[in-house]
Backbone as CSV, one residue per row, in Angstrom:
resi,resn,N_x,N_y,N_z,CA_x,CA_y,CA_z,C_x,C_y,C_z
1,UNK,-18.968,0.819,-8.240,-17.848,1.575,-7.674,-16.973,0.659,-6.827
2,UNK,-15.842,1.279,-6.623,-14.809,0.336,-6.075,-13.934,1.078,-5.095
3,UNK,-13.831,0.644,-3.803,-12.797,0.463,-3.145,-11.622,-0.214,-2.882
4,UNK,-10.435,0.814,-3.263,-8.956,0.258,-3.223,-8.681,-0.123,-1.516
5,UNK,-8.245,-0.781,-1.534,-7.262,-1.152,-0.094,-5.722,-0.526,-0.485
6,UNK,-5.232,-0.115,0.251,-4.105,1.817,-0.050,-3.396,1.396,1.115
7,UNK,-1.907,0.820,0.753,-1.119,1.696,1.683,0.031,2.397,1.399
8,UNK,-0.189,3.435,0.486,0.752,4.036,-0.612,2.005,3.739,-0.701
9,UNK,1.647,2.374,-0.841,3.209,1.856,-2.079,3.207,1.123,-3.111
10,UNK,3.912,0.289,-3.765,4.111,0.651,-5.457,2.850,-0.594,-5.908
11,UNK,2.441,-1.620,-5.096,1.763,-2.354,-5.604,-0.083,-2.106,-5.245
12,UNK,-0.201,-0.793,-4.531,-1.713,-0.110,-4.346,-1.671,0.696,-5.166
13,UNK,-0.311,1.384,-5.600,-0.355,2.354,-6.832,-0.588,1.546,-8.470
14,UNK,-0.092,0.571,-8.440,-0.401,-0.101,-9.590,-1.692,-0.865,-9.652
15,UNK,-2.613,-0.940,-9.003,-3.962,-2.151,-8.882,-4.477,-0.961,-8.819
16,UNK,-4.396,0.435,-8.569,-5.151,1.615,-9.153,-5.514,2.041,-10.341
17,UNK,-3.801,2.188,-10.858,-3.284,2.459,-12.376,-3.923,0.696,-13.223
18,UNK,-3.926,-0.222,-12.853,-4.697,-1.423,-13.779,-6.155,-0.893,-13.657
19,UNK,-6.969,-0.550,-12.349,-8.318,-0.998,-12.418,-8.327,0.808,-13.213
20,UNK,-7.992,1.786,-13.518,-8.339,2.962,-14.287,-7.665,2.563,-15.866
21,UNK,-7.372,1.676,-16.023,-6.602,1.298,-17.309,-7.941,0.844,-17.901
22,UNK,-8.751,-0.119,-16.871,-9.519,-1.003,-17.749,-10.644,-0.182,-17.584
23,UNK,-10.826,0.888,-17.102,-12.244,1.993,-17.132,-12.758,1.976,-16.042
24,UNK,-12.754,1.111,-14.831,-13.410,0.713,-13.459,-13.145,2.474,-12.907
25,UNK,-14.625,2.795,-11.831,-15.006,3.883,-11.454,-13.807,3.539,-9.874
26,UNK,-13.110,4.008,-9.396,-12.357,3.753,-8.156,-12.996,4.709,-7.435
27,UNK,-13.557,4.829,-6.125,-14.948,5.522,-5.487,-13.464,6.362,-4.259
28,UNK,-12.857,4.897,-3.751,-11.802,6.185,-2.570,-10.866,4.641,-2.907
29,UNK,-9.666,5.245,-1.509,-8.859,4.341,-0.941,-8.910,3.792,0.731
30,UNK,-9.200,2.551,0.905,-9.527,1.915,2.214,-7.910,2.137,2.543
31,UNK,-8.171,2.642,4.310,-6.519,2.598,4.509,-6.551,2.216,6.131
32,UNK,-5.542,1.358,6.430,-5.600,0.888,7.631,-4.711,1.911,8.353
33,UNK,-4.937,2.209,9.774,-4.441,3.336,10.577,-4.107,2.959,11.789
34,UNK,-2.610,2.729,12.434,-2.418,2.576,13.429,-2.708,3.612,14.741
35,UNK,-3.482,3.435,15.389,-4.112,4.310,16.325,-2.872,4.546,17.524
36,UNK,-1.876,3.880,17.849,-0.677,4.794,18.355,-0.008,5.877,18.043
37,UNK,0.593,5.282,16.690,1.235,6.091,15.826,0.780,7.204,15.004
38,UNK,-0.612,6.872,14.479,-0.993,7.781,13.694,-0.243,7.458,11.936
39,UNK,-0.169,6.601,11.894,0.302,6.157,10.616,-0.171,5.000,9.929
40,UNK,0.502,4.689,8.815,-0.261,3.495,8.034,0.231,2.071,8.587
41,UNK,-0.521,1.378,9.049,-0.442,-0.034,9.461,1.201,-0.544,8.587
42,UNK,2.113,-1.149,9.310,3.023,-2.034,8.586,3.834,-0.897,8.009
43,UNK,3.777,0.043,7.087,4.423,0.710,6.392,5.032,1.696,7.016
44,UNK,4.236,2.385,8.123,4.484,3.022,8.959,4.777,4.907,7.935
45,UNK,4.027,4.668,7.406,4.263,6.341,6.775,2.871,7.025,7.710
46,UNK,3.643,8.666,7.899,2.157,9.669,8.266,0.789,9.757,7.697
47,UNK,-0.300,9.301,8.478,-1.223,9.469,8.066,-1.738,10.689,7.218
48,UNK,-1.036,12.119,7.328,-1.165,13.601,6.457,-0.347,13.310,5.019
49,UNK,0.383,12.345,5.136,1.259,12.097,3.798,0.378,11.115,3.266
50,UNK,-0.232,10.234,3.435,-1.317,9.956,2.975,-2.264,10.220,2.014
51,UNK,-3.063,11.422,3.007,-4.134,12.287,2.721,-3.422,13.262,1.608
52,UNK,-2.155,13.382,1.532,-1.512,13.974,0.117,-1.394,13.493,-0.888
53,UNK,-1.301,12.311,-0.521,-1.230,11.325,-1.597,-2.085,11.030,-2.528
54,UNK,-3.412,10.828,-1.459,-4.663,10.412,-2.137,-5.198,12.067,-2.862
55,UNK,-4.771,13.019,-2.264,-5.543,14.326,-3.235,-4.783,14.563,-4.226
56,UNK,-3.229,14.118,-3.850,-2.818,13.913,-5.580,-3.310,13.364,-6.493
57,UNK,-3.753,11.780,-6.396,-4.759,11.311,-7.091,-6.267,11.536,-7.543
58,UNK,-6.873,12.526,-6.504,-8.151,12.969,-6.831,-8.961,12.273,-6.179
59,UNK,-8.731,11.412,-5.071,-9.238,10.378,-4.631,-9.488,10.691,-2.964
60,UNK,-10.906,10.130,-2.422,-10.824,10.137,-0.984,-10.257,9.398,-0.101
61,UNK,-10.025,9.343,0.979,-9.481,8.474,1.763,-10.402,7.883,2.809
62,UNK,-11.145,6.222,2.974,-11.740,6.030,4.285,-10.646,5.503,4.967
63,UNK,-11.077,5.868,6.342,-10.003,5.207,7.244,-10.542,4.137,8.038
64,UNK,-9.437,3.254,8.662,-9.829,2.097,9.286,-9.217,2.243,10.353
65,UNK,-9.766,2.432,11.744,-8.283,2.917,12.632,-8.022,1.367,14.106
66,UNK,-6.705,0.792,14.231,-6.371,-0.375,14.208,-5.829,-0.525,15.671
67,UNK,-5.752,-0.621,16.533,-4.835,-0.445,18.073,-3.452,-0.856,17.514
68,UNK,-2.608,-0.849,18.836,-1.166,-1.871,18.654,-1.241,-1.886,19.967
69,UNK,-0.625,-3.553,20.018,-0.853,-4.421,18.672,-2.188,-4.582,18.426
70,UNK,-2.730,-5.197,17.286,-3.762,-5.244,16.619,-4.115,-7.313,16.608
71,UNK,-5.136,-7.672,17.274,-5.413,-8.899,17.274,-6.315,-9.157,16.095
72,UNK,-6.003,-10.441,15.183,-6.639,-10.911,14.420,-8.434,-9.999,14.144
73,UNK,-8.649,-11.291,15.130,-10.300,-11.008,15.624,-10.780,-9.111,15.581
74,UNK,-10.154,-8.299,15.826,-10.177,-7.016,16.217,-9.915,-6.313,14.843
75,UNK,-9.174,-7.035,14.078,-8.770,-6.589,12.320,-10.008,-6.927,11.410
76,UNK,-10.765,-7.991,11.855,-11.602,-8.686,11.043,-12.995,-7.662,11.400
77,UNK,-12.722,-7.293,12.612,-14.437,-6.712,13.056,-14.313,-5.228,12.440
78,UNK,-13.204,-4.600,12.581,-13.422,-3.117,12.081,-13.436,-3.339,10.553
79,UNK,-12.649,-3.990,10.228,-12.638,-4.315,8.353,-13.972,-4.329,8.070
80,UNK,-14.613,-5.090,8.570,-16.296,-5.648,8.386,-17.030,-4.260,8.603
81,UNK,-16.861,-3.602,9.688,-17.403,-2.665,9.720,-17.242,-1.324,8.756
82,UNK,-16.001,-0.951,8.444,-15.863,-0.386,7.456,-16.219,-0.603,5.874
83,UNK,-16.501,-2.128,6.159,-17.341,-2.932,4.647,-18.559,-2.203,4.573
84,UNK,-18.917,-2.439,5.916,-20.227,-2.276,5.822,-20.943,-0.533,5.618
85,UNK,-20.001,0.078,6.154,-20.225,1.792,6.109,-20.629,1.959,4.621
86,UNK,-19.322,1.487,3.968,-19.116,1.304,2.402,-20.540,0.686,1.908
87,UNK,-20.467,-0.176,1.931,-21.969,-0.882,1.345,-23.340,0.201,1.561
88,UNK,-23.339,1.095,2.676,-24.383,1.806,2.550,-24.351,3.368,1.502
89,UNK,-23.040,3.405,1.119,-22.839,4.549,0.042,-22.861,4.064,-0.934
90,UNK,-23.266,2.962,-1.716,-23.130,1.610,-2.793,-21.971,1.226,-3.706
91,UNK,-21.347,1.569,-2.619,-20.129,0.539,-2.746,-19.685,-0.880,-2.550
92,UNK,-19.714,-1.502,-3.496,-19.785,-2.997,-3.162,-18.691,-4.293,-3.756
93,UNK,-17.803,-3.104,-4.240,-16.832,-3.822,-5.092,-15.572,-3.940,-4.356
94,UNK,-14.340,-3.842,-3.736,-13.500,-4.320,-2.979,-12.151,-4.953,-3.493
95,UNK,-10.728,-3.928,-3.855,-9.974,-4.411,-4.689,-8.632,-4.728,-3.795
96,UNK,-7.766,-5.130,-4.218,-6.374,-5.274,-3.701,-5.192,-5.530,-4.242
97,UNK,-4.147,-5.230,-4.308,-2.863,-5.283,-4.803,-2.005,-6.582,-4.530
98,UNK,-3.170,-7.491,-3.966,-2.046,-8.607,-4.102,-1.640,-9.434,-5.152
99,UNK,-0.192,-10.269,-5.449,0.184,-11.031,-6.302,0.176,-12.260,-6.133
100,UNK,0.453,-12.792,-5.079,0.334,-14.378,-5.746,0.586,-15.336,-4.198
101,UNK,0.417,-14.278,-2.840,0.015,-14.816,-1.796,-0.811,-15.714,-1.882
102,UNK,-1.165,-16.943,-1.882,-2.504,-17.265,-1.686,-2.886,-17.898,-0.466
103,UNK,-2.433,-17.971,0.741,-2.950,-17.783,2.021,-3.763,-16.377,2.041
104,UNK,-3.025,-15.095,1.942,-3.463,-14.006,2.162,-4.947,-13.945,0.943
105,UNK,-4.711,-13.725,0.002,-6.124,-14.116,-0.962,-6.690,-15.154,-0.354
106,UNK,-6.982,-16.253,0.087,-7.874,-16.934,0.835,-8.605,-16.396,1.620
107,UNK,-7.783,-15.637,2.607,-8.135,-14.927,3.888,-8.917,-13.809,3.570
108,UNK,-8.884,-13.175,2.546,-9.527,-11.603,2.554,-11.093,-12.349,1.607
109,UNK,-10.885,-13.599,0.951,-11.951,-13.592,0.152,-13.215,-14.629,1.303
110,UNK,-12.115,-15.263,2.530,-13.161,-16.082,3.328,-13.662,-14.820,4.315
111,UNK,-13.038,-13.884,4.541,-14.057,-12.797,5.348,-14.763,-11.484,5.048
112,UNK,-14.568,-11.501,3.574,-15.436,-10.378,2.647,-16.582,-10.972,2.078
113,UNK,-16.460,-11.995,1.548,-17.752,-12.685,0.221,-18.558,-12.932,1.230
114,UNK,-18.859,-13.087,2.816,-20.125,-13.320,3.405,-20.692,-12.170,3.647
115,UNK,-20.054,-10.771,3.587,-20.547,-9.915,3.484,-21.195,-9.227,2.466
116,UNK,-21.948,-9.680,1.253,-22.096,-9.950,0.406,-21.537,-8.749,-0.880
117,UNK,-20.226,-8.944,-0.807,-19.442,-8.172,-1.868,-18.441,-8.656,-2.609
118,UNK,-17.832,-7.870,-3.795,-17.120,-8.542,-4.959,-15.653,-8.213,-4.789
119,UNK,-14.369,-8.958,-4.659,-13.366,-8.584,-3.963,-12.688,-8.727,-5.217
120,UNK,-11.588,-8.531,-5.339,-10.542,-8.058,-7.069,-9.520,-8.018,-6.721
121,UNK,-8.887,-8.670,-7.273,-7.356,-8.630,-7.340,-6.711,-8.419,-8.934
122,UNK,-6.602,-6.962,-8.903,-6.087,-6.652,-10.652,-4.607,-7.052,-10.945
123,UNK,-3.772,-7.317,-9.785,-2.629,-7.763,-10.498,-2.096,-9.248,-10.133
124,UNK,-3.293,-9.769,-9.797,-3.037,-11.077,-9.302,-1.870,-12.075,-10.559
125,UNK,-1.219,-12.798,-10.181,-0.655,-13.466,-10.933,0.620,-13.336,-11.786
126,UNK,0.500,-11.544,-11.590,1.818,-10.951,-12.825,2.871,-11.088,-12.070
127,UNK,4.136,-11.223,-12.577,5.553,-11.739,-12.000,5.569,-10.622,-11.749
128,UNK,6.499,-10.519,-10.321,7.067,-9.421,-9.535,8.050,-8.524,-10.257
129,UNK,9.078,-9.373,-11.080,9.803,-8.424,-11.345,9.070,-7.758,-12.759
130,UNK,8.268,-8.209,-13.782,7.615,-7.598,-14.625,7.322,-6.516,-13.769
131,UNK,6.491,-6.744,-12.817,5.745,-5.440,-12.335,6.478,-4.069,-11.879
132,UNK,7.442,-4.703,-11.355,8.264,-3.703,-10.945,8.720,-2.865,-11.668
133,UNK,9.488,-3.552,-13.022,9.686,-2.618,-14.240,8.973,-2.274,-14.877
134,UNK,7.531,-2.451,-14.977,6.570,-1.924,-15.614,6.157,-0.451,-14.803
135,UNK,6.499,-0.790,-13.539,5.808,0.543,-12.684,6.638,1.480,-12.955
136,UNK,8.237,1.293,-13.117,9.682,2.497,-13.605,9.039,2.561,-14.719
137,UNK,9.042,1.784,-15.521,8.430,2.101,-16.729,7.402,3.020,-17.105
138,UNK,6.637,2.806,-16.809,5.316,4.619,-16.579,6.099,5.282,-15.925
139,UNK,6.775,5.641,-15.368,7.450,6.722,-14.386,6.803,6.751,-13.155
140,UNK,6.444,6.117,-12.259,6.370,6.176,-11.076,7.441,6.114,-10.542
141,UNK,7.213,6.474,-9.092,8.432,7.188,-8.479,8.354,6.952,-6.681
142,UNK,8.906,5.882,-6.440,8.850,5.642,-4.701,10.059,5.760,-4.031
143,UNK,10.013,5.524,-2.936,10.988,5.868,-2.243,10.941,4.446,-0.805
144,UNK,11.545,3.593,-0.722,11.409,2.341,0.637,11.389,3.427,1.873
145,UNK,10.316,2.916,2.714,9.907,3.480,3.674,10.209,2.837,5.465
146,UNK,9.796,1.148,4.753,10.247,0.115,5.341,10.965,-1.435,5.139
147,UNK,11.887,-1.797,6.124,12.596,-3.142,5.347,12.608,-3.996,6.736
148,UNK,12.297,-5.179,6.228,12.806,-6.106,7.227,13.741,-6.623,7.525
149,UNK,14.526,-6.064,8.910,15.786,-6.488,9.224,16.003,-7.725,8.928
150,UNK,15.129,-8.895,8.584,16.012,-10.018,8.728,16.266,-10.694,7.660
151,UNK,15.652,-9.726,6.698,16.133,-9.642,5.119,17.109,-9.106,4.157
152,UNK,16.270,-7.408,5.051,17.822,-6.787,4.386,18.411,-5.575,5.663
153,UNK,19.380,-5.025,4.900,20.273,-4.094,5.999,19.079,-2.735,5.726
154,UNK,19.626,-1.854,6.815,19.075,-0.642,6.428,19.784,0.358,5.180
155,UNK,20.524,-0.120,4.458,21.170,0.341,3.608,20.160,0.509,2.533
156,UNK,19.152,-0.764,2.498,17.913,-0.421,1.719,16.980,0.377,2.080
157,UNK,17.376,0.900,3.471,15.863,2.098,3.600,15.996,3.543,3.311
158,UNK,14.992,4.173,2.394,15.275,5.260,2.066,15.588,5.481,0.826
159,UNK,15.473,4.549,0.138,16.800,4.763,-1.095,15.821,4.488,-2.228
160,UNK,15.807,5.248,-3.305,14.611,5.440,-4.390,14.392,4.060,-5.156
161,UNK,12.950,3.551,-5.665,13.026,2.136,-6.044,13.243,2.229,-7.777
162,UNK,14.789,1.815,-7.881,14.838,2.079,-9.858,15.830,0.564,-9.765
163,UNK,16.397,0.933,-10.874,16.836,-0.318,-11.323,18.134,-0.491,-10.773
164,UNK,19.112,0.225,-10.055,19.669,-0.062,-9.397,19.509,-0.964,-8.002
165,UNK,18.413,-0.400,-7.717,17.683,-0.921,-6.215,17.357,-2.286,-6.713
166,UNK,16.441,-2.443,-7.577,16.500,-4.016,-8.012,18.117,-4.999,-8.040
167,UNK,18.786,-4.563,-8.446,19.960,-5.232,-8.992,20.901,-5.538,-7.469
168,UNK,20.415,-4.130,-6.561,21.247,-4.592,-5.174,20.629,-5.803,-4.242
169,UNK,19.113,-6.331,-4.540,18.419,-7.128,-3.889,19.276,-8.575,-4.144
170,UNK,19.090,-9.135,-2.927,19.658,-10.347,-2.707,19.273,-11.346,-3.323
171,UNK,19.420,-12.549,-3.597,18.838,-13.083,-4.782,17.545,-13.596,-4.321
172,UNK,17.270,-14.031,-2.924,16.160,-14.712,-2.368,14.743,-13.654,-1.711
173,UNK,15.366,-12.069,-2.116,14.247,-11.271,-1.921,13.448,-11.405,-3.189
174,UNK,12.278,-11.023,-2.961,11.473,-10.938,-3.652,11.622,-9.431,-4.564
175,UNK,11.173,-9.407,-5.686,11.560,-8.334,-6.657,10.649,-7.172,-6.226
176,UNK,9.558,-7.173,-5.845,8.569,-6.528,-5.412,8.205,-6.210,-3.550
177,UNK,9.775,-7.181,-3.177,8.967,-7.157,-1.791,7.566,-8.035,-1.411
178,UNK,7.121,-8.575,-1.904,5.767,-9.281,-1.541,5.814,-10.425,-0.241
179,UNK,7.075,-10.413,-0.274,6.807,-11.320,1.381,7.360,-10.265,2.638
180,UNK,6.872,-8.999,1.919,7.503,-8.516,3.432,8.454,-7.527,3.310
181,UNK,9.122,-8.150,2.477,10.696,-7.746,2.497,11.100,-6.214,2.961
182,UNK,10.376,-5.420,1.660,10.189,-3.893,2.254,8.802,-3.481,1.592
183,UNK,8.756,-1.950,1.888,7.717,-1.914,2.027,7.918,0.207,1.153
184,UNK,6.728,0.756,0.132,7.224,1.678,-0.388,6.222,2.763,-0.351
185,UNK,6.909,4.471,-0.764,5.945,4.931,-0.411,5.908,5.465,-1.800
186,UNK,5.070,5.529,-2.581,5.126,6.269,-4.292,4.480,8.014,-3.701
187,UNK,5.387,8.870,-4.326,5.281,9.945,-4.653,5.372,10.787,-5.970
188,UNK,5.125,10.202,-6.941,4.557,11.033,-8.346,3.975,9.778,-8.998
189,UNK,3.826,10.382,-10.511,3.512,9.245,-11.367,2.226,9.646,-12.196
190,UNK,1.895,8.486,-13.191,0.718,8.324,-13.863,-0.382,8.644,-12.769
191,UNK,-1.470,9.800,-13.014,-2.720,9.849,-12.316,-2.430,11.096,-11.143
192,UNK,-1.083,11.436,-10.974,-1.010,12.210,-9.959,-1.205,13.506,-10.118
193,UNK,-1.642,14.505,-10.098,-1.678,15.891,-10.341,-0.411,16.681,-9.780
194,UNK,-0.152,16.273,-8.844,1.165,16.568,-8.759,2.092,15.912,-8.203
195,UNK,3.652,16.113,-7.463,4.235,15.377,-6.691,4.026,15.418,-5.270
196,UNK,3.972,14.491,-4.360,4.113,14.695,-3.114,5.181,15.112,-2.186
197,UNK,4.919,16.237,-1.939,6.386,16.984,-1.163,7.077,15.999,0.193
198,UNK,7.935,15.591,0.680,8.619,15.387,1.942,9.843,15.364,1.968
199,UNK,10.225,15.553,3.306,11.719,15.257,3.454,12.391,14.354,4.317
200,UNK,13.281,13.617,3.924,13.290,12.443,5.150,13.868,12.774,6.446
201,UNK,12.727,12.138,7.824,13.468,12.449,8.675,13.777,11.414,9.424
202,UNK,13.809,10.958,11.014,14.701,10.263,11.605,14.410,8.641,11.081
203,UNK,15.715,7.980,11.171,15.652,6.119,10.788,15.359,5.615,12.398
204,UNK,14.264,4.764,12.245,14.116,4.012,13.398,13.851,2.350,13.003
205,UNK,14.001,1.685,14.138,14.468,0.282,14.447,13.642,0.078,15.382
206,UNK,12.349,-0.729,15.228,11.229,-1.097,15.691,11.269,-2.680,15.495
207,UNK,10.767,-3.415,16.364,9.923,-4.628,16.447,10.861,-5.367,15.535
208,UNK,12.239,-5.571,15.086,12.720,-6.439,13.763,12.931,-5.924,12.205
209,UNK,12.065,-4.052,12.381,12.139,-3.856,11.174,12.368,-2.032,11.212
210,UNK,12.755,-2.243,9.871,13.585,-0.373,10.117,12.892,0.323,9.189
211,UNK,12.579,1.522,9.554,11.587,2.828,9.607,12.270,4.063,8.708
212,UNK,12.226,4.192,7.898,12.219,5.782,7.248,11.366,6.850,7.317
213,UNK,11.327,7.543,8.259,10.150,8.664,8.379,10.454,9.803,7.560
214,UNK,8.729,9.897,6.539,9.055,11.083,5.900,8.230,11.965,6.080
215,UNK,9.011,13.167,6.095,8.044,14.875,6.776,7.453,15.326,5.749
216,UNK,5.956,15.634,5.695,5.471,16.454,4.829,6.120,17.996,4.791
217,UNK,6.195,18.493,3.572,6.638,19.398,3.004,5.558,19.996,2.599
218,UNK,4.818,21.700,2.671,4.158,22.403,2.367,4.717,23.213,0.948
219,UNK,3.667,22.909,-0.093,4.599,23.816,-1.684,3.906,24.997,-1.464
């Protein structure tokens, strides 16, 4: 069984949709939780939009819950510990959505493999912009949640990820966002039982980077 690392956007939705492509049992989604906010680490979406997310998928949610700010050392000990919760339900497998970081893949494989588990990266290697159009391509369906001001304007936040949105990116962003750039929240798609309801509410301007908050919607 396998645990996803989840922070519902388009590249945790796709290292889902690969590892159920190739038959792999996906057990929940690991999700990091800012303990101020009450939201997802970095992405900054509601932790209840979340938990919608993942029952769209059929899937549980463990949580990891993180202070702010969050020190290295303090990321590494709850991670471990949440490894370890995992390891006693026999879970021992450990996946992730990254592409082609390889500082960041260094880092997750020098402080998981001593814990003695198997870490995965299903879309390691595939070009960003393939991926991107492969994900429109199945019909998935996100919406930018977050962008980094010192990349792009807020003109990119909020605004649905299709092929227009590609074509407005600057030439030195990344097609996928993978350094940062922005950051997404997927609400339908392959695997979902249904759509995830919200509505957007206030834009905020935090720390260098700008915020789309979206309200859960009751159907």
């Amino acid at each position: 069984m396998i645990a996803l690392a989840w922070s519902g956007g388009k590249d945790s939705v796709m290292a889902l949709h690969a590892l159920r492509q190739r038959g792999e049992k996906v057990a929940g989604l690991l999700v990091t939780l800012n303990e101020a906010f009450d939201r997802v680490s970095m992405h900054g979406v509601r932790r209840s939009l979340i938990h919608a997310q993942a029952a769209a998928l059929g899937l549980p949610v463990y949580e990891v819950w993180l202070p702010n700010p969050c020190p290295n050392e303090v990321y590494e000990q709850r991670m471990a510990e949440a490894v370890r919760r995992l390891m006693q339900r026999g879970i021992r497998r450990f996946a992730f959505g990254d592409l082609f970081l390889e500082e960041i893949r260094a880092y997750r494989l020098r402080h998981l493999l001593p814990l003695g588990v198997e870490v995965l990266f299903p879309l390691w290697g595939e070009p960003t912009r393939d991926l991107v159009q492969r994900f429109l391509f199945l019909g998935f369906q996100a919406i930018t949640v977050c962008v980094d001001g010192r990349r792009l304007g807020p003109s990119f936040l909020g605004r649905v990820l299709d092929l227009a949105f590609l074509a407005d990116l600057p030439a030195d962003v990344d097609p996928a966002g993978e350094n940062g750039e922005f950051h997404t929240f997927v609400f339908n798609g392959p695997g979902f039982h249904q759509p995830v309801a919200f509505a957007p509410g206030e834009v905020v301007f935090r720390d260098g980077f700008w915020f789309q908050d979206l309200i859960p919607l009751r159907r």
